[in-house]
TORSEDREN-635779 format. One record per residue (C-alpha): residue in one letter; x, y, z. Coordinates in steps of 0.2 Angstrom, whole numbers, padded with zeros to 4 digits, always signed. Example, Ala and Ser with C-alpha at 12.3 -4.5 7.8 and 13.67 -1.06 7.14 Angstrom:
! TORSEDREN-635779
A+0062-0022+0039/S+0068-0005+0036/
***
This chain:
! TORSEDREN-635779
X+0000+0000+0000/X+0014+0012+0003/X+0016+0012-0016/X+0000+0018-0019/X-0002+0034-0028/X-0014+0046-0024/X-0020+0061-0025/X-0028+0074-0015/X-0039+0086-0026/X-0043+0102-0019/X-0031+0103-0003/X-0036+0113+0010/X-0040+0115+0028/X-0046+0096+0026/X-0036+0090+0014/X-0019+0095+0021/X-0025+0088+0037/X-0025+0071+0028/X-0010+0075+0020/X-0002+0079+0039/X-0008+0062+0044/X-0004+0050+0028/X+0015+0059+0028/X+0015+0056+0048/X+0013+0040+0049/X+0023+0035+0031/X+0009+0026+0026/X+0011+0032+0007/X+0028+0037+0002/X+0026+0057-0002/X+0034+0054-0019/X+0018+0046-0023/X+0006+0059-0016/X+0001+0073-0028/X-0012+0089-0019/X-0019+0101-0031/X-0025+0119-0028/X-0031+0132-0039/X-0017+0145-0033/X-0003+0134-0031/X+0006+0146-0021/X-0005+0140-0004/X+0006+0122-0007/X+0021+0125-0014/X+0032+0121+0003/X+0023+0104+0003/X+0039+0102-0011/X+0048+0100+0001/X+0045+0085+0009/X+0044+0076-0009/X+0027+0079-0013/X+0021+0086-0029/X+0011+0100-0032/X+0000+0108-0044/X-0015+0116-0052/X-0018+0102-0064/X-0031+0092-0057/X-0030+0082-0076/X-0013+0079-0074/X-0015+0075-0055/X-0030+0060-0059/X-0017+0054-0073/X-0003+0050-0061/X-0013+0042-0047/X-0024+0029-0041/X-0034+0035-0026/X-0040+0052-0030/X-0047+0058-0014/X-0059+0074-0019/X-0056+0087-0005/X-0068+0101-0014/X-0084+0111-0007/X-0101+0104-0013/X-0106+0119-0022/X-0091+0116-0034/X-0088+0095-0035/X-0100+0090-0050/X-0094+0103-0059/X-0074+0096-0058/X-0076+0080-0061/X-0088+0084-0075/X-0071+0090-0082/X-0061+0075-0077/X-0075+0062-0079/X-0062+0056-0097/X-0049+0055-0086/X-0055+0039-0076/X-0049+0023-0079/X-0056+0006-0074/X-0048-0004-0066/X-0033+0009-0061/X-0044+0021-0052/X-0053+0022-0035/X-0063+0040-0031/X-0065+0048-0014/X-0077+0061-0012/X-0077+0070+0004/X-0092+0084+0001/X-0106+0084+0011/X-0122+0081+0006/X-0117+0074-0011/X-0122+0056-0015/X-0114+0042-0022/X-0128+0044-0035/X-0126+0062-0040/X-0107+0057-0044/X-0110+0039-0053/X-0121+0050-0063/X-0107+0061-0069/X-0093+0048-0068/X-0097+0038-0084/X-0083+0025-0081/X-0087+0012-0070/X-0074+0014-0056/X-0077+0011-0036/X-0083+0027-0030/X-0082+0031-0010/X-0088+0044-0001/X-0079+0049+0016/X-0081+0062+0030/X-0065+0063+0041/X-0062+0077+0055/X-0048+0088+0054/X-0041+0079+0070/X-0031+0068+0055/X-0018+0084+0057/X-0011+0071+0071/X-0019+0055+0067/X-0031+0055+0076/X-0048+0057+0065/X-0064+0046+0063/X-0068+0043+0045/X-0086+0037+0041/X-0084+0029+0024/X-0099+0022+0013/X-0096+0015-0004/X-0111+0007-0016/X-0095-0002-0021/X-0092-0023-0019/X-0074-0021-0024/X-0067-0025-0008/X-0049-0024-0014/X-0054-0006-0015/X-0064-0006+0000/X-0048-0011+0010/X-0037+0003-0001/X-0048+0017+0004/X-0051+0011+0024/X-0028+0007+0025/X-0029+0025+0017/X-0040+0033+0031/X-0036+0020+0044/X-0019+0028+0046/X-0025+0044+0051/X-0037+0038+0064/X-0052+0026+0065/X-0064+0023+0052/X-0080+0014+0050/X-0091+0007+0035/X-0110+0015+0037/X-0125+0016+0025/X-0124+0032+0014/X-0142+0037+0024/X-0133+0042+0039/X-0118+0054+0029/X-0126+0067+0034/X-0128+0062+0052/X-0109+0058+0053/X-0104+0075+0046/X-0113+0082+0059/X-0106+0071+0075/X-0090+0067+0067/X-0082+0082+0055/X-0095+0096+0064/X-0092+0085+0082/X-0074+0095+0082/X-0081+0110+0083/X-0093+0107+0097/X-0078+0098+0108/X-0067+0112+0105/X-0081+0124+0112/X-0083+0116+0126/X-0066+0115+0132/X-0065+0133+0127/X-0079+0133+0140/X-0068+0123+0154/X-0054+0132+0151/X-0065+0151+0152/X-0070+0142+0171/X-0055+0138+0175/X-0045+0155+0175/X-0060+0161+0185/X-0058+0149+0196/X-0039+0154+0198/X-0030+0145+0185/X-0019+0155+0174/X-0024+0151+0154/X-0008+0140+0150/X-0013+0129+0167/X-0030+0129+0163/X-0027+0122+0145/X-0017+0110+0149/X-0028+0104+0165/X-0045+0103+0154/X-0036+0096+0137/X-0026+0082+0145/X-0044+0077+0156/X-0054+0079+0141/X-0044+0065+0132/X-0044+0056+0148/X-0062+0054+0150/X-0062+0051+0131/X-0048+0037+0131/X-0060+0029+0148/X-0074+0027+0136/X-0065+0020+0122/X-0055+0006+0133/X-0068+0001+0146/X-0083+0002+0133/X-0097+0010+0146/X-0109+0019+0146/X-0103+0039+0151/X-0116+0037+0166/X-0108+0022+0173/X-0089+0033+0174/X-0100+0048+0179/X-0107+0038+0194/X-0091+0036+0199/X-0087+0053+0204/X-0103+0061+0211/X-0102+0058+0228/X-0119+0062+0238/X-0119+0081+0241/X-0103+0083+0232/X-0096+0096+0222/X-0096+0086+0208/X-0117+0083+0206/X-0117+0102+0212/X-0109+0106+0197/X-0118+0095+0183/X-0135+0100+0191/X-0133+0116+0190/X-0127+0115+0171/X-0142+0103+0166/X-0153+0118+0173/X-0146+0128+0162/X-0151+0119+0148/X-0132+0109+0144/X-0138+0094+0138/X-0152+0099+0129/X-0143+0113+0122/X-0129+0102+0114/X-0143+0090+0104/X-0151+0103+0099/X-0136+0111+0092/X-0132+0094+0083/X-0148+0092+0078/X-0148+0110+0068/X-0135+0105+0059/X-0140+0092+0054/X-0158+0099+0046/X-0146+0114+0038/X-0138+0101+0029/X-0155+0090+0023/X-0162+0109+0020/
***
């Protein structure tokens, strides 16, 4: 797999954290990676490190395998309409990444009969660290097990039904964003509790991923760790009462939740 050659179309904020975790890991050699950009200039140090660079998305699907499709919604079906000769059976597998376009849409477009993906990483891939939802109307499971080694090394991925796409761009890519508030959140609390910000940060980051890496190695439910440190009249139950009045919980679904119908909207 390390000699497989891909190519990242449309490399920004999200491709590049790809592109961070695939050239972290040495899971593709960077010889063999090729990003593209309108204005090149954006990722012209990538040259660097040995990977190739340019503003030829033609040229870019010629010289790869995996072409992984890192481009806005609004503007996808319109590049591969342009690229649509340049697919080839049997060398080509293509990754689209934009929300709310489906397998569908792009076969339609895509006249050659290749295995067509649709992924939705986070940009924690900057440091290995994403969760990929993949979905594929492909049976190819050579290219199944391509594009999930591809993604696998830049987190942890797993195969869903394309129906819940949209729910995993919401909890998965959007799910960042709403982490990274409430930490902001924790941290604001903590340097009004006495903490200075750098001490704060580093409290409320590292326990965050604590209670995260408890969840993933014991397998319980968040109550059953919760339990275990809200002692009766204890500051910890103080604390999430009085949050849960103020509408915590319900706040969050309901934020994920608005997402989610801006996307089907």
């Amino acid at each position: 797999m390390k000699n497989k050659k891909i190519a990242i179309i449309g490399c920004g904020n999200l491709g590049l954290s790809i592109l961070n975790g695939l050239t972290a890991e040495q899971t593709i050699f960077p010889s063999n990676i090729i990003v593209t950009r309108r204005n090149e200039e954006g990722i012209e140090h990538l040259k660097e490190t040995g990977i190739r660079t340019s503003s030829d998305n033609v040229w870019a699907v010629s010289e790869s395998e995996i072409i992984i499709v890192a481009l806005k919604p609004y503007n996808i079906l319109e590049v591969l309409k342009e690229l649509n000769s340049c697919f080839i059976p049997g060398q080509h597998i293509l990754v689209s990444l934009a929300t709310g376009i489906s397998l569908e849409q792009i076969q339609n477009i895509v006249s050659s009969p290749i295995p067509v993906f649709r992924a939705m990483p986070n940009t924690a891939a900057d440091v290995g660290m994403s969760m990929t939802c993949i979905s594929t109307n492909s049976t190819d499971v050579t290219a199944i097990d391509a594009v999930k080694y591809c993604f696998n090394s830049i987190g942890n991925t797993v195969v869903i039904d394309e129906g819940l796409m949209d729910s995993a761009t919401v909890l998965g890519a959007c799910g960042i964003a709403y982490v990274l508030r409430f930490i902001r959140g924790m941290i604001q609390g903590g340097i009004q509790i006495g903490f200075d910000a750098k001490t704060a940060s580093d409290i409320v980051t590292h326990t965050v991923k604590g209670a995260a890496e408890l969840l993933i190695e014991k397998k319980e439910h968040p109550e059953f760790e919760i339990d275990k440190v809200t002692t009766p009249k204890g500051c910890t139950i103080a604390g999430l009462n009085e949050m849960e009045h103020n509408g915590f919980s319900s706040a969050l679904i309901k934020g994920i939740v608005t997402s989610f119908e801006k996307i089907e909207s």
